[in-house]
C-alpha positions in Angstrom: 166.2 192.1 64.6 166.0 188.7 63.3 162.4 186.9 62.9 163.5 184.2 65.5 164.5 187.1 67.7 161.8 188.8 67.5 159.2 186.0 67.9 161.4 184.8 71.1 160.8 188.4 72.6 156.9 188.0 71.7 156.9 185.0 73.4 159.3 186.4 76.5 156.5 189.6 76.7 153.4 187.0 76.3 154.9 184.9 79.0 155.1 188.0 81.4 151.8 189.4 81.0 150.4 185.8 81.6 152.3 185.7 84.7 151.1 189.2 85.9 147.5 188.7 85.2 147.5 185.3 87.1 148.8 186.8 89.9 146.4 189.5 89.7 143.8 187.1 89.0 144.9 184.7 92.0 142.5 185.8 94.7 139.9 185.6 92.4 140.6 182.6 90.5 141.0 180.8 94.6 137.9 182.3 96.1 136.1 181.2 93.0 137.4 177.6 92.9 136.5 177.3 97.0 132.4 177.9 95.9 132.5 175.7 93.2 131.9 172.3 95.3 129.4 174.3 97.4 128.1 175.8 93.8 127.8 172.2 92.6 125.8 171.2 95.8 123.4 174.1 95.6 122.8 173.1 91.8 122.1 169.4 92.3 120.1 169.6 95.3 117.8 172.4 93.5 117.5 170.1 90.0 116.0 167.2 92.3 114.1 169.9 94.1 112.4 171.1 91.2 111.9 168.0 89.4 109.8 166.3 92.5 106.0 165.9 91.3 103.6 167.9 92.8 101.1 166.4 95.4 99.2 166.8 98.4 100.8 166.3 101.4 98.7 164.4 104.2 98.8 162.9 107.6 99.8 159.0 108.8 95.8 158.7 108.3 96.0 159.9 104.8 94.4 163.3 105.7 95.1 166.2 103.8 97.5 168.7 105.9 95.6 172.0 106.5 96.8 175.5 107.4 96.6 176.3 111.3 96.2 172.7 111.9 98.2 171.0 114.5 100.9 168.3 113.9 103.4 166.4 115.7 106.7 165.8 113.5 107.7 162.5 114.2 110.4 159.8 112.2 108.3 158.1 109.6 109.9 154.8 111.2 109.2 154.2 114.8 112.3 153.1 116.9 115.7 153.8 117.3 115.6 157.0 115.1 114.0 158.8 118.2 110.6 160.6 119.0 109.4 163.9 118.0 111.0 167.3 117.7 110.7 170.0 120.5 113.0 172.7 122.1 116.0 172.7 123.6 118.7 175.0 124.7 122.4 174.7 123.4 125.3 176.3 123.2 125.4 179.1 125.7 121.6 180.0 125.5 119.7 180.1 128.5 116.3 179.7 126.6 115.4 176.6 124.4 115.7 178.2 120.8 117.1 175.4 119.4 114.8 172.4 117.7 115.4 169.4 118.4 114.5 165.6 117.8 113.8 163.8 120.9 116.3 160.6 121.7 113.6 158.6 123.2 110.7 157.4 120.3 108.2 157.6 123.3 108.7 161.3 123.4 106.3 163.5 121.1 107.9 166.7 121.3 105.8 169.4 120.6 102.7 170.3 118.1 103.6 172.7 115.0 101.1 174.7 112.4 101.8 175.5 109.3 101.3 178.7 107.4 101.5 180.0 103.8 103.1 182.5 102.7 101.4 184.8 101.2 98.1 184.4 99.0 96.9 181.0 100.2 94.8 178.7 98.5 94.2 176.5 101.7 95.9 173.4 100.1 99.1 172.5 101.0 100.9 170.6 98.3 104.9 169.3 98.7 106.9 172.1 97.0 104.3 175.1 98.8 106.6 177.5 100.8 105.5 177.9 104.4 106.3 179.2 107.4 106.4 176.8 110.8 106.0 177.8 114.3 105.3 175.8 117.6 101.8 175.9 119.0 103.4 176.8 122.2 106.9 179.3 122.6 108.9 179.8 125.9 108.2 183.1 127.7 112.1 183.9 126.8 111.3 184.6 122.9 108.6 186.2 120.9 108.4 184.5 118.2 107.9 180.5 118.0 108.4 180.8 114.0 111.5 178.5 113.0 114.4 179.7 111.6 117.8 179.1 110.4 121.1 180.1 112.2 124.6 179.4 111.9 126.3 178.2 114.9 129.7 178.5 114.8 130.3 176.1 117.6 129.8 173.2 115.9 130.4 174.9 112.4 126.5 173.7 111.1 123.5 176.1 110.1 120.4 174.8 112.4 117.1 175.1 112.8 116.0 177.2 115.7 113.2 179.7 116.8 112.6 183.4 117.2 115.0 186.0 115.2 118.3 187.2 115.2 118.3 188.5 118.2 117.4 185.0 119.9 120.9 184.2 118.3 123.5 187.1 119.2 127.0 186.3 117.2 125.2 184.2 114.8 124.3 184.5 111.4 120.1 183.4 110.8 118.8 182.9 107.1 116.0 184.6 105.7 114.0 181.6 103.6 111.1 179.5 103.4 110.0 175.7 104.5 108.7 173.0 101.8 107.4 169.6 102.2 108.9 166.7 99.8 108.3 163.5 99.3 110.9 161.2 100.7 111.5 157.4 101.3 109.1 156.2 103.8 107.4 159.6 104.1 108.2 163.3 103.7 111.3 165.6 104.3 111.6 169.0 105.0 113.2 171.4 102.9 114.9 175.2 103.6 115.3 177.6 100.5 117.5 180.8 101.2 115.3 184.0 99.8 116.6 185.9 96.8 118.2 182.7 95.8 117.4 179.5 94.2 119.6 177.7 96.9 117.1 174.8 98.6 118.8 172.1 101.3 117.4 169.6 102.9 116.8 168.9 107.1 118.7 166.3 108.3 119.6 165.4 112.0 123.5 166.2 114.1 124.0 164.5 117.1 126.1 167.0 118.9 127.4 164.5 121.7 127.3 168.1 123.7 125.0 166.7 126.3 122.0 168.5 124.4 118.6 166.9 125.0 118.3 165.5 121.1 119.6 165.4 118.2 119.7 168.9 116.6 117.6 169.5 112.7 120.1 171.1 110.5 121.1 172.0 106.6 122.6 169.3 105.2 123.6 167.4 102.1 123.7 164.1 103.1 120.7 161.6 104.7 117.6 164.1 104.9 114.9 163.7 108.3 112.4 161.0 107.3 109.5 162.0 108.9 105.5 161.8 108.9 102.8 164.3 110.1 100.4 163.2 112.8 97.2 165.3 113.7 97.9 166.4 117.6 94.4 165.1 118.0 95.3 161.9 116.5 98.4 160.9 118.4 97.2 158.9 121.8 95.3 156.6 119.1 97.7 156.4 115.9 100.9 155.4 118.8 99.0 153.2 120.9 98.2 151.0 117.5 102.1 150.9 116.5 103.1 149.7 119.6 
């Protein structure tokens, strides 16, 4: 064999083996190309997450926001971006498990509290995981705590109540809350446990007929929103108006 010939025949075999382990490799190589947009996401979202300064998160008075106090979530601009957030049922549920931000400004919604989990040093800074829960839960659940379940209706992961079992056929995320800082006020943040995946909580209009717009994961505009003491709010609205 000639030295041409035989450098053709390496080249023929080298070819070959390429081909087989790319098709081999296929499934892989497409399954890992489909989470790298969703990969890239994750990353950027947690970089600004982490680089946020750390601070005390207060009230519209400029009170510190305490553990087991009560708070309305409402937009941190009064208006057309609608009232506070509440329940609601969707889907097919017949129990309001599903939070929601009022359409109508003039609606509160419904008082929160905030706890931290675990050892807590009473202080709630942006950044602090927490847990949140309505003051108040529908006899239909047993749980007011929020949560995070994938509703494959409308193909979004959304904030609800209760556990899994509030949310049969749907997938819930184990994860914590955080408070950041955020244009005119504050946003809320999910991060997925065992991970170092974080999203932010925007709104979805589902145009379902659902009694507000639904609080979900997303990438794009994030809820901007302020805290107001459930004491507080007859006399902080009445001097906005």
């Amino acid at each position: 064999m000639t030295l041409t010939s035989f450098a053709t025949s390496c080249s023929r075999l080298g070819g070959l083996v390429y081909r087989a382990l790319y098709i081999s490799m296929k499934p892989v190589l497409l399954l890992t190309l489909s989470f790298l947009p969703l990969f890239a996401l994750f990353t950027n979202l947690q970089l600004a997450f982490s680089h946020d300064e750390v601070e005390q998160v207060v009230d519209v008075r400029g009170n510190p926001i305490f553990p087991g106090g009560t708070y309305y979530i409402i937009p941190a601009i009064r208006g057309p971006p609608g009232g506070g957030v509440k329940l609601g049922k969707t889907g097919n549920s017949d129990c309001p498990v599903t939070v929601l931000q009022d359409f109508s400004e003039v609606v509160r919604g419904m008082p929160v509290k905030f706890t931290i989990s675990g050892i807590s040093p009473g202080i709630i800074f942006t950044g602090t995981p927490l847990e949140i829960e309505f003051t108040r839960k529908p006899g239909c659940v047993e749980s007011s705590k929020w949560v995070v379940f994938v509703d494959n209706e409308i193909q979004k992961a959304c904030v609800g109540i209760g556990g899994p079992e509030d949310h049969p056929g749907q997938q819930t995320l184990s994860g914590t809350f955080h408070i950041q800082k955020y244009q005119f006020g504050y946003k809320l943040v999910f991060c997925v446990n065992g991970t170092s995946t974080c999203l932010d909580i925007g709104r979805f209009n589902a145009k379902n007929g659902e009694s507000g717009r639904r609080l979900n994961l997303t990438e794009h505009e994030a809820f901007d929103l302020v805290f107001v003491e459930a004491s507080d709010y007859e006399e902080i609205t009445k001097s906005v108006v």
